[in-house]
Structure formats: C-alpha cells, structure tokens
C-alpha positions as CSV (number, residue, x, y, z in Angstrom):
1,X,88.0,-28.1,-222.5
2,X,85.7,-25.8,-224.2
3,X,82.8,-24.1,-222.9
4,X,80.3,-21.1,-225.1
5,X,77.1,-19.6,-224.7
6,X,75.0,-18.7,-227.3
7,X,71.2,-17.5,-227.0
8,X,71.2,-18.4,-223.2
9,X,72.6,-22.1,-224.2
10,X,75.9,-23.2,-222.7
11,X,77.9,-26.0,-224.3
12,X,80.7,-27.7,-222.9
13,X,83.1,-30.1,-224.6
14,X,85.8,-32.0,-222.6
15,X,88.3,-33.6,-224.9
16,X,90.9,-35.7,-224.7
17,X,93.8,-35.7,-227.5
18,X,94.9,-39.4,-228.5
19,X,98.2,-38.5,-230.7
20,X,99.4,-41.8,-230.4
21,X,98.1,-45.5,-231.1
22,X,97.8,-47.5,-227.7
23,X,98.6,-51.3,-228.0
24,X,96.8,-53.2,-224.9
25,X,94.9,-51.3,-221.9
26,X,94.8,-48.1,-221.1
27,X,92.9,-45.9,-218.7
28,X,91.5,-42.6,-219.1
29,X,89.7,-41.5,-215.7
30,X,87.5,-38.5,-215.6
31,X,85.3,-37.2,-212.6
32,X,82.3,-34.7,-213.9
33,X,80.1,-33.3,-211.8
34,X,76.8,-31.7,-213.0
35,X,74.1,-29.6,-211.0
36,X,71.1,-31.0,-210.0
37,X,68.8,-28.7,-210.4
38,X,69.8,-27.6,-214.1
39,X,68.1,-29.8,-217.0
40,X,71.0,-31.1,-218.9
41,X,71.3,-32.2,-222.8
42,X,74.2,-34.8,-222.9
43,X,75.9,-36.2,-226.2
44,X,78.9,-38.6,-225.4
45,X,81.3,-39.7,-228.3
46,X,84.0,-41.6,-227.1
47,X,85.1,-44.3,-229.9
48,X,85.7,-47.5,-228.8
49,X,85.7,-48.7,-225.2
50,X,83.7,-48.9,-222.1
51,X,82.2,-46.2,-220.6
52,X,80.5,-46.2,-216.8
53,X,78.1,-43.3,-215.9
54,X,75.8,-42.6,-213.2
55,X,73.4,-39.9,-213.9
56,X,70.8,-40.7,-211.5
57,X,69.2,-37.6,-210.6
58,X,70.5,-35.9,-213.4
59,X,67.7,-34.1,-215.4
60,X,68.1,-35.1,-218.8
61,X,66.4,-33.3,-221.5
62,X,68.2,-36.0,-224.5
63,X,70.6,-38.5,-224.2
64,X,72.3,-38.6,-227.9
C-alpha cells in the first residue's frame, strides 16, 4: 500500500504481489472503505478475474 499527496491530490494504490502462477481458484478478499462525503477518482486494474464492487453513494468524479 502506497499513499502520496501532491498539489492537494492524494493517491492511494493497494497492491497485491502475485510471485507465483496459480492453477485453479483462488481468492483474494479485500474490504475498502471510502468517505462519503469526499469526491473520489477511482482506476481499478486487476487482470483477469471477477471483481464485485458497491459504490453506491460513493461520489465518483471518473471511473477509468
């Protein structure tokens, strides 16, 4: 996990390191919690697989 400001902008990046090839399922679980009342930009890269997010009443300013 990585966080920075820079001119009044933070950005967060929450990694996960995958040294090794995974044959058949596997579960990564991750719980993130984000204010309310702060307008958030939000860029999600995960690679292959199934993601399940529920933002509602999130304020998003850009979904990339």
């Amino acid at each position: 996990m990585e966080y920075s400001v820079a001119d009044g902008v933070g950005q967060l990046s929450v990694s996960q390191d995958s040294r090794s090839v995974h044959i058949g399922r596997s579960e990564n679980d991750w719980s993130l919690h984000f204010s309310k009342d702060l307008p958030l930009e939000l860029k999600i890269d995960m690679g292959a697989g199934q993601g399940n997010l529920h933002l509602r009443d999130i304020p998003l300013t850009a979904w990339i």
